[in-house]
Jmol script that loads the backbone (N, CA, C; Angstrom):
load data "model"
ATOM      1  N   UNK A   1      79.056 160.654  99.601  1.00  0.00           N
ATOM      2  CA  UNK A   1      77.752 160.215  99.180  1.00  0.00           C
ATOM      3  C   UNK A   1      77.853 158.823  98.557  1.00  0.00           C
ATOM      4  N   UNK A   2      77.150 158.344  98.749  1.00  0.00           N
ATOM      5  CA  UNK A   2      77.079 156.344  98.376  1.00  0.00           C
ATOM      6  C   UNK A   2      76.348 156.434  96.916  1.00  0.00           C
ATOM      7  N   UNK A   3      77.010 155.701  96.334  1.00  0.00           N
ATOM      8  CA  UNK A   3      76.432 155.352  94.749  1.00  0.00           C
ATOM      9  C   UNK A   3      74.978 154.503  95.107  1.00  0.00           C
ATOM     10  N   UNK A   4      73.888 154.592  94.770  1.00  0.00           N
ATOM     11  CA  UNK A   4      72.751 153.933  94.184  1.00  0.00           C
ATOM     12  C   UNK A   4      72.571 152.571  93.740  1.00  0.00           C
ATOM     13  N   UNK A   5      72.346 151.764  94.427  1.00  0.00           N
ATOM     14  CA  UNK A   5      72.519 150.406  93.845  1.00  0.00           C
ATOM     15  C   UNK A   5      73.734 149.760  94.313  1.00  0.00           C
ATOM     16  N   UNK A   6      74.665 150.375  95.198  1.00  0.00           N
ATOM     17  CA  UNK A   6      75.486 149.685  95.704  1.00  0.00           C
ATOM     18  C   UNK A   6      75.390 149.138  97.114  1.00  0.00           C
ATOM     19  N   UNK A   7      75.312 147.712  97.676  1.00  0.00           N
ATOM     20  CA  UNK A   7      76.027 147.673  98.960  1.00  0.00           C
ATOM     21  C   UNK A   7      76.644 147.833  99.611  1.00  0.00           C
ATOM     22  N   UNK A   8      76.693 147.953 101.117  1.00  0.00           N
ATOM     23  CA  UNK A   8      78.048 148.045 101.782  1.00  0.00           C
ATOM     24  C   UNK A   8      78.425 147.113 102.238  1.00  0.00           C
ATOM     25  N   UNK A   9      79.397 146.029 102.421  1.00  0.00           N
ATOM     26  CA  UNK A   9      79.901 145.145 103.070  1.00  0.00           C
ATOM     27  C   UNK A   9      81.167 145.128 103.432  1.00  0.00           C
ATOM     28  N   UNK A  10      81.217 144.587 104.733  1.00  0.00           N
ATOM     29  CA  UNK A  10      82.289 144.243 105.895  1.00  0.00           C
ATOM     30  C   UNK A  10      83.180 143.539 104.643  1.00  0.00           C
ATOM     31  N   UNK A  11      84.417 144.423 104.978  1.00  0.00           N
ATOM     32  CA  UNK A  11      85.456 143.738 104.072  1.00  0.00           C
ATOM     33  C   UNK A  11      86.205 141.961 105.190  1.00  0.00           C
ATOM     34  N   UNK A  12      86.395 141.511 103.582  1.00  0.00           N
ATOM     35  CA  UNK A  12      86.567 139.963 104.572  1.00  0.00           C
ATOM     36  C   UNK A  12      87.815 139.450 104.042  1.00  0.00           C
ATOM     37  N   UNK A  13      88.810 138.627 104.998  1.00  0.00           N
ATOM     38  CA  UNK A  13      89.936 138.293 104.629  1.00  0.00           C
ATOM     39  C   UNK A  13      90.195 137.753 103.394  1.00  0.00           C
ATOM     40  N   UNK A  14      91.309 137.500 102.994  1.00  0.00           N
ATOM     41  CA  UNK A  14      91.294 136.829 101.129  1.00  0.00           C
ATOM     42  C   UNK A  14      91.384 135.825 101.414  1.00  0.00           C
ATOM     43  N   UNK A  15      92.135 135.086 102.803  1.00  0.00           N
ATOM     44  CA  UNK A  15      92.087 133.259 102.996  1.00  0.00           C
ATOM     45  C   UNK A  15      90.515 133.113 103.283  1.00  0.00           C
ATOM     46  N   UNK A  16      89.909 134.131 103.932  1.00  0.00           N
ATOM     47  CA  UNK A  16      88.078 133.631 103.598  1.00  0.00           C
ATOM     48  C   UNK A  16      87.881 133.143 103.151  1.00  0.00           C
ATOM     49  N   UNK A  17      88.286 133.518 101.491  1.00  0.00           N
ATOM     50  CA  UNK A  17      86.998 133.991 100.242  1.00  0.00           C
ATOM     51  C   UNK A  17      88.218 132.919  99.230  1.00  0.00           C
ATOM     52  N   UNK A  18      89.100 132.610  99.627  1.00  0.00           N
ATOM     53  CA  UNK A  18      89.592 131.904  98.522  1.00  0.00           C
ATOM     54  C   UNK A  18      89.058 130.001  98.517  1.00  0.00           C
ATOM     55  N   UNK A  19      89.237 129.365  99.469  1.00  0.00           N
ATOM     56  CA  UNK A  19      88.112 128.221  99.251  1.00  0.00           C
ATOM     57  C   UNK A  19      86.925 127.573  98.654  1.00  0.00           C
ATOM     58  N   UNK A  20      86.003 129.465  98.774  1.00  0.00           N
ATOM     59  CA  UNK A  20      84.870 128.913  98.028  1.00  0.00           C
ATOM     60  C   UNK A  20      84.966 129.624  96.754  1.00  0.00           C
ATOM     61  N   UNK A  21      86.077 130.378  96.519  1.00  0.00           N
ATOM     62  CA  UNK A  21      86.352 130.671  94.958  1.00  0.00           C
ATOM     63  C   UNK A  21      86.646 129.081  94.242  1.00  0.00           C
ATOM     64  N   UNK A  22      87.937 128.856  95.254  1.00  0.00           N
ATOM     65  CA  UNK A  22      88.233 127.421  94.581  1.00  0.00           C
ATOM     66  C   UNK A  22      87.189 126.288  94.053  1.00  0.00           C
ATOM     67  N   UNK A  23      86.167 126.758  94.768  1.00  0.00           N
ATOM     68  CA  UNK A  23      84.862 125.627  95.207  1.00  0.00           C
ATOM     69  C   UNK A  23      84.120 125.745  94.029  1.00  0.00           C
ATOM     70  N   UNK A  24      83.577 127.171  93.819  1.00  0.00           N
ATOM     71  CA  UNK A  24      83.270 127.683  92.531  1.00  0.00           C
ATOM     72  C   UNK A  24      83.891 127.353  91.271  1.00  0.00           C
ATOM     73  N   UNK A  25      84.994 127.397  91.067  1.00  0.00           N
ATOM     74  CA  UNK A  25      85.991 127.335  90.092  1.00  0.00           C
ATOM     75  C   UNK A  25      85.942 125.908  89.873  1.00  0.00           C
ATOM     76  N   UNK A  26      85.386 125.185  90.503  1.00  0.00           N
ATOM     77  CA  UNK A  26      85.442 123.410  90.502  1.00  0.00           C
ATOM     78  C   UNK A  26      86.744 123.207  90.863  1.00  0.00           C
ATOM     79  N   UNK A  27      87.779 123.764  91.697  1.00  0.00           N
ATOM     80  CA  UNK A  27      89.264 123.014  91.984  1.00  0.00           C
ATOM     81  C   UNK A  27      89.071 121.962  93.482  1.00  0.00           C
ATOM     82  N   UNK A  28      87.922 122.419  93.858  1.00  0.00           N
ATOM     83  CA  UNK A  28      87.738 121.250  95.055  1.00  0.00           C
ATOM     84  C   UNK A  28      88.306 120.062  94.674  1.00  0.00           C
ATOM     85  N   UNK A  29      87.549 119.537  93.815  1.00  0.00           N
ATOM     86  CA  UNK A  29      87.742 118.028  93.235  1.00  0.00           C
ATOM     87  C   UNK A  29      89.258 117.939  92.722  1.00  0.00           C
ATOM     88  N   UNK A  30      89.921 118.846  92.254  1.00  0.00           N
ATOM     89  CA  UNK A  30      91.370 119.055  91.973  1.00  0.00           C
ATOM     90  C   UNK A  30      92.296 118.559  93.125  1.00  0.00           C
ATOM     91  N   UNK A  31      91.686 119.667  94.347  1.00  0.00           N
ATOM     92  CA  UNK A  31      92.564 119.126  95.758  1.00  0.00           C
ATOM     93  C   UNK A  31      92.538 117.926  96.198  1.00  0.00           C
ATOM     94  N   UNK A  32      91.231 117.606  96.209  1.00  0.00           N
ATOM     95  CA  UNK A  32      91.051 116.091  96.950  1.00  0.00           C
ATOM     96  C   UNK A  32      91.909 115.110  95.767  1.00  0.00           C
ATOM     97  N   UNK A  33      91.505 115.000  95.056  1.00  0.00           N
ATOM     98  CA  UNK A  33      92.500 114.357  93.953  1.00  0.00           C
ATOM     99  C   UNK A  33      93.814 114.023  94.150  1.00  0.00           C
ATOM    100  N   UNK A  34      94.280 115.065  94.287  1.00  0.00           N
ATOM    101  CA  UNK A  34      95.437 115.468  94.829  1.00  0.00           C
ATOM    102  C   UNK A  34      96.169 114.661  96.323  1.00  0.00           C
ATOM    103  N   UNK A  35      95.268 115.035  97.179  1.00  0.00           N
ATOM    104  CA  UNK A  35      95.211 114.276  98.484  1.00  0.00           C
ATOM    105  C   UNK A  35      95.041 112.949  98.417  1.00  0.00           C
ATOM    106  N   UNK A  36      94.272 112.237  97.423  1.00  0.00           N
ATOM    107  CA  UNK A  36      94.297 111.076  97.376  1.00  0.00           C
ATOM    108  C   UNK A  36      95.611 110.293  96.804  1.00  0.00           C
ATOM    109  N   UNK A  37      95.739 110.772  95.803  1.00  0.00           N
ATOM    110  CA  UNK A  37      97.329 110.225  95.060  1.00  0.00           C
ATOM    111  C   UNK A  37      98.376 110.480  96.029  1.00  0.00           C
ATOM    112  N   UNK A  38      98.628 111.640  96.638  1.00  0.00           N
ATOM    113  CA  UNK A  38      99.612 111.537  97.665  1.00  0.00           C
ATOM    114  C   UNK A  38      99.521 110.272  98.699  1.00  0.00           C
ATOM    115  N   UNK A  39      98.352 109.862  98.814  1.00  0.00           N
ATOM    116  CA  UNK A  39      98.535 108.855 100.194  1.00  0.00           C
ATOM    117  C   UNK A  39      97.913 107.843  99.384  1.00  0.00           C
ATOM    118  N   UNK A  40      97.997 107.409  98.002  1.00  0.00           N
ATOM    119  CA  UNK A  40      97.416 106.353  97.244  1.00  0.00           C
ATOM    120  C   UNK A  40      98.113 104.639  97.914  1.00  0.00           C
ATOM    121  N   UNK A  41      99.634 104.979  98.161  1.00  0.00           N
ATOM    122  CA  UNK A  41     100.249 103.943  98.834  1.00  0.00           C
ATOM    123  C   UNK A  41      99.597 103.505  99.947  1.00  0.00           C
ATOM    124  N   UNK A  42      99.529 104.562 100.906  1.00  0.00           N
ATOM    125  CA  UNK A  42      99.415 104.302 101.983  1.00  0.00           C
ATOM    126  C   UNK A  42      97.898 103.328 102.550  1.00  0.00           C
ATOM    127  N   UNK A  43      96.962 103.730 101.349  1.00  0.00           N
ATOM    128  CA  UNK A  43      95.469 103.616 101.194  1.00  0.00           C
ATOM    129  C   UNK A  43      95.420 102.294 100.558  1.00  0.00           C
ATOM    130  N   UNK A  44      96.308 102.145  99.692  1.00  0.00           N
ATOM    131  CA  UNK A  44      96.139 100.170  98.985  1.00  0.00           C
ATOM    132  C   UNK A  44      97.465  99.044  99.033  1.00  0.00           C
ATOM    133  N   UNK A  45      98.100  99.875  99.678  1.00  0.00           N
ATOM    134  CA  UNK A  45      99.747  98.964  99.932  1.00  0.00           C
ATOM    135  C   UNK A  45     100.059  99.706  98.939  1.00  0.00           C
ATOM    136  N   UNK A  46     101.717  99.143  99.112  1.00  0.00           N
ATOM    137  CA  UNK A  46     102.803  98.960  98.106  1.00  0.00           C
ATOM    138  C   UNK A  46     102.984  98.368  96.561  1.00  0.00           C
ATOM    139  N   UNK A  47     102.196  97.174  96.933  1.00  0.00           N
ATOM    140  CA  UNK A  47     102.085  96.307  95.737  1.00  0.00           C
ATOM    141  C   UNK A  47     100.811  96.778  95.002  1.00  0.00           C
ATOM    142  N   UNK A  48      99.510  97.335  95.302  1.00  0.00           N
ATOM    143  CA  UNK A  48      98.434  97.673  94.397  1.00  0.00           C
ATOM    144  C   UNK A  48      99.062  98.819  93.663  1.00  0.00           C
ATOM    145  N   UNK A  49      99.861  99.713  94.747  1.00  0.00           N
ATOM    146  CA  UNK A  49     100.166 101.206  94.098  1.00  0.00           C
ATOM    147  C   UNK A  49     100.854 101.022  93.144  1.00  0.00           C
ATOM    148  N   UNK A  50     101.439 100.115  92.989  1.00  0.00           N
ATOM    149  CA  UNK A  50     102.512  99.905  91.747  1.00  0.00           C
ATOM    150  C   UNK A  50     101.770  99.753  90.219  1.00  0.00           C
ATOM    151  N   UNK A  51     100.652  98.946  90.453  1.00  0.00           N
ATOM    152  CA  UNK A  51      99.804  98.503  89.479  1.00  0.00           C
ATOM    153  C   UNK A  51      98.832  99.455  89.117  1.00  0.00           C
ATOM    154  N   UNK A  52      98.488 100.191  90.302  1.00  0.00           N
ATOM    155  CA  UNK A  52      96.953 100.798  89.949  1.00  0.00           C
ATOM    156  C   UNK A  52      97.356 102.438  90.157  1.00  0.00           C
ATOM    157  N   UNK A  53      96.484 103.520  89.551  1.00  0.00           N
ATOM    158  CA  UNK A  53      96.192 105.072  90.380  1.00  0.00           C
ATOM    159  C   UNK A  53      94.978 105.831  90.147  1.00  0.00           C
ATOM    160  N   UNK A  54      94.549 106.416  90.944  1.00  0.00           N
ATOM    161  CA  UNK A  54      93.890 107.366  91.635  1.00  0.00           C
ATOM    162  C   UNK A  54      94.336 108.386  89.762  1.00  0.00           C
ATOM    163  N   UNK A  55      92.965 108.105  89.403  1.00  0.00           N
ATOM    164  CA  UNK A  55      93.216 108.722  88.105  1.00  0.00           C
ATOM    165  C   UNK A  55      91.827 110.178  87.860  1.00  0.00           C
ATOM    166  N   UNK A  56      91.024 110.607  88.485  1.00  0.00           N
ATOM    167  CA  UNK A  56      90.122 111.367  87.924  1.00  0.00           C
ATOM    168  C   UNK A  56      88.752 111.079  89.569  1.00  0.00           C
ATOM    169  N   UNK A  57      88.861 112.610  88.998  1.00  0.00           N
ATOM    170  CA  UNK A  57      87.784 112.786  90.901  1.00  0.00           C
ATOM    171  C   UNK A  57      86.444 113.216  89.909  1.00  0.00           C
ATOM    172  N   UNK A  58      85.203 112.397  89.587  1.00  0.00           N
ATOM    173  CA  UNK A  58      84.405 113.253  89.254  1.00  0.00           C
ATOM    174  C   UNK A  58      82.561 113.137  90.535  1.00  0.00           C
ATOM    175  N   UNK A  59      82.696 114.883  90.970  1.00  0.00           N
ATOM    176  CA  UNK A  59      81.562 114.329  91.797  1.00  0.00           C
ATOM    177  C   UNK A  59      82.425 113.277  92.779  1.00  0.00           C
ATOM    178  N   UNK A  60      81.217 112.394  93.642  1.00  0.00           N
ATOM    179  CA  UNK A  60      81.445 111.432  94.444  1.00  0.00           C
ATOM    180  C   UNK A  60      82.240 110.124  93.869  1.00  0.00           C
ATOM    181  N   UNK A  61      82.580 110.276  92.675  1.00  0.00           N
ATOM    182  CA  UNK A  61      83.526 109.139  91.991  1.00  0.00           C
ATOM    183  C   UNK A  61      84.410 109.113  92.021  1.00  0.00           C
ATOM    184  N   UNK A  62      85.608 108.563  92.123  1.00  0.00           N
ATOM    185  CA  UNK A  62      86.730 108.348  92.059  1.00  0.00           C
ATOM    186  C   UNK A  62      87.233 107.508  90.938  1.00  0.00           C
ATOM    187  N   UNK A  63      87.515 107.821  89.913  1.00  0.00           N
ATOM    188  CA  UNK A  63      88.425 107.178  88.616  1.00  0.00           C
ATOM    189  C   UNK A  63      89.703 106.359  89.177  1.00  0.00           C
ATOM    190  N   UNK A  64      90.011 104.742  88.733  1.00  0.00           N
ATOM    191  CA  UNK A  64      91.048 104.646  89.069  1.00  0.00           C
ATOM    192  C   UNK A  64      91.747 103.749  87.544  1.00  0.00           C
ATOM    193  N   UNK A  65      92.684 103.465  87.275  1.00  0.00           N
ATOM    194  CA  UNK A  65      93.209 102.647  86.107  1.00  0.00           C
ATOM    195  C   UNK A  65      94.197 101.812  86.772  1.00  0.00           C
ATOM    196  N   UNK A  66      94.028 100.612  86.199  1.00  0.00           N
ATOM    197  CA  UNK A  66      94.837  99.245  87.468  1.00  0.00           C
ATOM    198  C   UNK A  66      95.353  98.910  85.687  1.00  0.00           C
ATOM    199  N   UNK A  67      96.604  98.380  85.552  1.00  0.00           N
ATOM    200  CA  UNK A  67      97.318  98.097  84.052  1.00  0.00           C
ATOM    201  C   UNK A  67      96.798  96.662  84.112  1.00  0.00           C
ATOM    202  N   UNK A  68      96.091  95.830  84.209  1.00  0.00           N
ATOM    203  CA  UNK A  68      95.772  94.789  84.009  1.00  0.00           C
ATOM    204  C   UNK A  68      94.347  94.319  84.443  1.00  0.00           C
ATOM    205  N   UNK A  69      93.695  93.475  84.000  1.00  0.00           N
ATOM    206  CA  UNK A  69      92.140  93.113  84.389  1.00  0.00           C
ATOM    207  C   UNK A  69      92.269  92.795  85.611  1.00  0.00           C
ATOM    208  N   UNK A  70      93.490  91.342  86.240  1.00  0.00           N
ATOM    209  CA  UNK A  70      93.610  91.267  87.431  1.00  0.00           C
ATOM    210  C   UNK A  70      94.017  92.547  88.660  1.00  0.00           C
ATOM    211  N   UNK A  71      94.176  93.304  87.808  1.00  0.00           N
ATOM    212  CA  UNK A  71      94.301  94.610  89.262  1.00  0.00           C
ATOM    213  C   UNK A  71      92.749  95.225  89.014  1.00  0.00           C
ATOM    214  N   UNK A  72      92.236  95.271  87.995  1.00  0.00           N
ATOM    215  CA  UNK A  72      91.286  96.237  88.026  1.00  0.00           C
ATOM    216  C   UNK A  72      90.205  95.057  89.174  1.00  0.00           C
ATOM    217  N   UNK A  73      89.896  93.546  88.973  1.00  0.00           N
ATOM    218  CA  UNK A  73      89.667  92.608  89.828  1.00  0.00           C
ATOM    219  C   UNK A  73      89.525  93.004  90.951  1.00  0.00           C
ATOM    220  N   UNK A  74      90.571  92.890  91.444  1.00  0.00           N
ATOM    221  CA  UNK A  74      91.569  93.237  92.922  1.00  0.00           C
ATOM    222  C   UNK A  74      90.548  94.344  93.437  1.00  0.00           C
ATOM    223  N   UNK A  75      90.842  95.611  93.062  1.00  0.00           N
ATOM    224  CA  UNK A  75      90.487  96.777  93.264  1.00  0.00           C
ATOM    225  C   UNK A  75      88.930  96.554  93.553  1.00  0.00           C
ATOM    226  N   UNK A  76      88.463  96.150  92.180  1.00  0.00           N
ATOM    227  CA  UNK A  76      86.502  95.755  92.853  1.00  0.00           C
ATOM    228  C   UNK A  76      86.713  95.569  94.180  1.00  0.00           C
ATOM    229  N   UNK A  77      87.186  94.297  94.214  1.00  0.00           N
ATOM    230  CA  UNK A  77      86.725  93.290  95.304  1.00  0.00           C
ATOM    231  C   UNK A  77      87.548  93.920  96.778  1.00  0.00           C
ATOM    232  N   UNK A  78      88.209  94.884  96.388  1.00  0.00           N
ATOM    233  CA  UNK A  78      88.489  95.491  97.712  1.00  0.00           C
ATOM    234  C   UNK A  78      87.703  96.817  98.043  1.00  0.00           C
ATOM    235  N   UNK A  79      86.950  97.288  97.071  1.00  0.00           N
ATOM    236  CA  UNK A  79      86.354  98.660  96.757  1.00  0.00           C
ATOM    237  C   UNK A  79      85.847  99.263  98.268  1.00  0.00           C
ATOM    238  N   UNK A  80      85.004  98.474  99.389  1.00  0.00           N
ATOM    239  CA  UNK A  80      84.433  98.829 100.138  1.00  0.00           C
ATOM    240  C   UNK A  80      85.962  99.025 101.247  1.00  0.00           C
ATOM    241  N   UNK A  81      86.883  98.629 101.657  1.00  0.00           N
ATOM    242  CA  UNK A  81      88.073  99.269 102.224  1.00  0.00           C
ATOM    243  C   UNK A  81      88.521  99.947 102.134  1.00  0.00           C
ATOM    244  N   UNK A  82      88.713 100.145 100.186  1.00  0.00           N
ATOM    245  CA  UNK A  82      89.139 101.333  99.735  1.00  0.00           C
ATOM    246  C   UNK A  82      88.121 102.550 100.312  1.00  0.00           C
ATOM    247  N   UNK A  83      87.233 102.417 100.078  1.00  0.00           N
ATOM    248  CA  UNK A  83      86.372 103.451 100.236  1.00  0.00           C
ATOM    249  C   UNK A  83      86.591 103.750 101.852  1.00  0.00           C
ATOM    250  N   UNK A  84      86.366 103.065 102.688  1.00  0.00           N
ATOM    251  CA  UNK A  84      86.761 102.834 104.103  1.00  0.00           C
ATOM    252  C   UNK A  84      88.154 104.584 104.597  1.00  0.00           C
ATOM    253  N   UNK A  85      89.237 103.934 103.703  1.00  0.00           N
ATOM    254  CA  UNK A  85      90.583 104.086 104.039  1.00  0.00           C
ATOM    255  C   UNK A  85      90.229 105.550 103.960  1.00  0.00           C
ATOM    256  N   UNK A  86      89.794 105.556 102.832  1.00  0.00           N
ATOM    257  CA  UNK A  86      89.914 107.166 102.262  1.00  0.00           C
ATOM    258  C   UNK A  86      88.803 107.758 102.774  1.00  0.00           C
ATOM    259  N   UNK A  87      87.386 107.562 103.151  1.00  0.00           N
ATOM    260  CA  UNK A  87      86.913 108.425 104.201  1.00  0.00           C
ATOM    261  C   UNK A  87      87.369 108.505 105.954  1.00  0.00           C
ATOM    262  N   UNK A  88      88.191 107.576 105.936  1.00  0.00           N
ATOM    263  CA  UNK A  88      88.782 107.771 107.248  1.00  0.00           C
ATOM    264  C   UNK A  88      89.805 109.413 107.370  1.00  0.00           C
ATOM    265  N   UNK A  89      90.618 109.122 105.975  1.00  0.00           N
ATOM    266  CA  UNK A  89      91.402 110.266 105.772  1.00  0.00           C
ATOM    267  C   UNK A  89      91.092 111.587 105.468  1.00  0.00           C
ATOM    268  N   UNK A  90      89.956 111.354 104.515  1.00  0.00           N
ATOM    269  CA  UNK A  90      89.006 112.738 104.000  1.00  0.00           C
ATOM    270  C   UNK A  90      88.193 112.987 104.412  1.00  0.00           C
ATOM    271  N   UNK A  91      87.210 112.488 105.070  1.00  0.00           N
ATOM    272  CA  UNK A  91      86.179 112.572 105.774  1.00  0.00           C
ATOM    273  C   UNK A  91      85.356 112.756 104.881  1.00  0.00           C
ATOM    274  N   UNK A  92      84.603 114.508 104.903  1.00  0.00           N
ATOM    275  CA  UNK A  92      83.107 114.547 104.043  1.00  0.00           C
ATOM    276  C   UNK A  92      83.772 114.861 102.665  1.00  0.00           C
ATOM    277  N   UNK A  93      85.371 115.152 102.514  1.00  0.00           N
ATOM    278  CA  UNK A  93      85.596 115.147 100.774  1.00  0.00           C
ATOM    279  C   UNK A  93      85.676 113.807 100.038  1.00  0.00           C
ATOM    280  N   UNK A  94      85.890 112.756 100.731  1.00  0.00           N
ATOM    281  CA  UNK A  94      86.632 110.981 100.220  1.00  0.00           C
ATOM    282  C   UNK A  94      85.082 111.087  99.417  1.00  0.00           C
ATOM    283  N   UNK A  95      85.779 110.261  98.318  1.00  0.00           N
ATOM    284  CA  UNK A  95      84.454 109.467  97.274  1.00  0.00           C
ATOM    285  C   UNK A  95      83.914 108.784  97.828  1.00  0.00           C
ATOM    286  N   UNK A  96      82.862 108.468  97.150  1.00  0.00           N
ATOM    287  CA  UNK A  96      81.689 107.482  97.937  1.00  0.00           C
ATOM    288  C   UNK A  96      81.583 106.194  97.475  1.00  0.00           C
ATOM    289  N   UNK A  97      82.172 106.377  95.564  1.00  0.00           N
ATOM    290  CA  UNK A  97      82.107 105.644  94.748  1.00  0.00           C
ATOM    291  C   UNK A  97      83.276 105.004  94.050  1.00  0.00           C
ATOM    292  N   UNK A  98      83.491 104.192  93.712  1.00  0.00           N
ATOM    293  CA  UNK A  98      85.046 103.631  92.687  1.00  0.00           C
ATOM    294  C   UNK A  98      84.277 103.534  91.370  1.00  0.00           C
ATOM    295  N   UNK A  99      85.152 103.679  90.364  1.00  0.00           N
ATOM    296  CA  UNK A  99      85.129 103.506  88.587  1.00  0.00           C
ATOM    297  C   UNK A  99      86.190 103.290  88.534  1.00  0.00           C
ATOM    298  N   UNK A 100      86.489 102.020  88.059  1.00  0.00           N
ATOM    299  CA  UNK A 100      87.780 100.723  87.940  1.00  0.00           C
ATOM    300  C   UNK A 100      88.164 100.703  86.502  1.00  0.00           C
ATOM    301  N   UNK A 101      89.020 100.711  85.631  1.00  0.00           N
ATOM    302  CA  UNK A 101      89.071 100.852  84.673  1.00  0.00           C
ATOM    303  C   UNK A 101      90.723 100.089  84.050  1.00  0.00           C
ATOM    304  N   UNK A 102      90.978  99.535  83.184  1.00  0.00           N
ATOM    305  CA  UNK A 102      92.347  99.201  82.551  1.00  0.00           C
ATOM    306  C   UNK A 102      92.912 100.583  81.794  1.00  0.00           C
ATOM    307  N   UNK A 103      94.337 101.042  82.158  1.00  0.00           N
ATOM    308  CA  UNK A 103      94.337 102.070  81.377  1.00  0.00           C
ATOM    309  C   UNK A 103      96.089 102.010  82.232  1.00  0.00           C
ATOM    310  N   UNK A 104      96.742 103.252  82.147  1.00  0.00           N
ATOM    311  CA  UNK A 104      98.461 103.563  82.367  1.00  0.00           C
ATOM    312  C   UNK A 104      98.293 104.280  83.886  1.00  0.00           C
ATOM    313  N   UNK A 105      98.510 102.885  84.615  1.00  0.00           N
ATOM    314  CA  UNK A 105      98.500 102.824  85.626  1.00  0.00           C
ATOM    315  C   UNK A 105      99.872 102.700  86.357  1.00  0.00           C
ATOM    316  N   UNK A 106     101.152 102.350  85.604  1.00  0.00           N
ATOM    317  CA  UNK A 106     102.175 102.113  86.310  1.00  0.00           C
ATOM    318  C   UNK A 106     102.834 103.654  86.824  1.00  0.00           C
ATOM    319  N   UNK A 107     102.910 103.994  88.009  1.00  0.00           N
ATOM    320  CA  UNK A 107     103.771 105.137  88.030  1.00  0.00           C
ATOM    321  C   UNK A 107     105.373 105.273  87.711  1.00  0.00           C
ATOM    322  N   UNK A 108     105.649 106.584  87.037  1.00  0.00           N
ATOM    323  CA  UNK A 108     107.203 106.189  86.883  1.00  0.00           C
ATOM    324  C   UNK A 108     107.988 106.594  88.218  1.00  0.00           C
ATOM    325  N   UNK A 109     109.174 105.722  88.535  1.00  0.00           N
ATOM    326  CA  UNK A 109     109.806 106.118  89.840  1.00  0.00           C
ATOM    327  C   UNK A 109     111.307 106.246  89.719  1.00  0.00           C
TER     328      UNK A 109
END
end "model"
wireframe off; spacefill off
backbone 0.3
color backbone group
């Protein structure tokens, strides 16, 4: 006999249902984050990556901290490539937006 107030539903795989848990949970923006710093080189050269990173995903923004005014500069004035690079790679997750900022940008290696 079926309890009162309960549904029945088609049981569904756990790789289903774990995405839009993640999605829920706000870790979307975690992954892409993620995805971006991994290929941060590849997305501004060698020489920006040294100076600048892929610091904070909020929404369609992308946080970045360049250790000097002249990188944070740089970064403006390249913003629309940047943006370019990384929806080439992410498609509908890549930011839409840059937030340029001075802050501890050097990675340690």
């Amino acid at each position: 006999m079926r309890r009162p107030g309960r549904r029945r539903t088609r049981p569904e795989a756990l790789g289903a249902l774990v995405p839009s848990l993640l999605d829920d949970l706000g870790f979307e923006a975690t992954r892409t984050l993620t995805q971006i710093v991994e290929r941060w080189e590849e997305v501004v050269g060698e020489q920006a990556a040294r100076h600048t990173r892929a610091a904070l995903l909020r929404g369609s923004v992308l946080e970045l901290e360049a250790d000097s005014s002249v990188w944070v500069q740089t970064l403006r004035l390249r913003s629309p490539e940047i943006l370019e690079k990384l929806s080439a790679r992410l498609g509908a997750e890549a930011p839409r937006e840059l937030w340029i900022r001075i802050g501890r940008a050097v990675r340690d290696v």
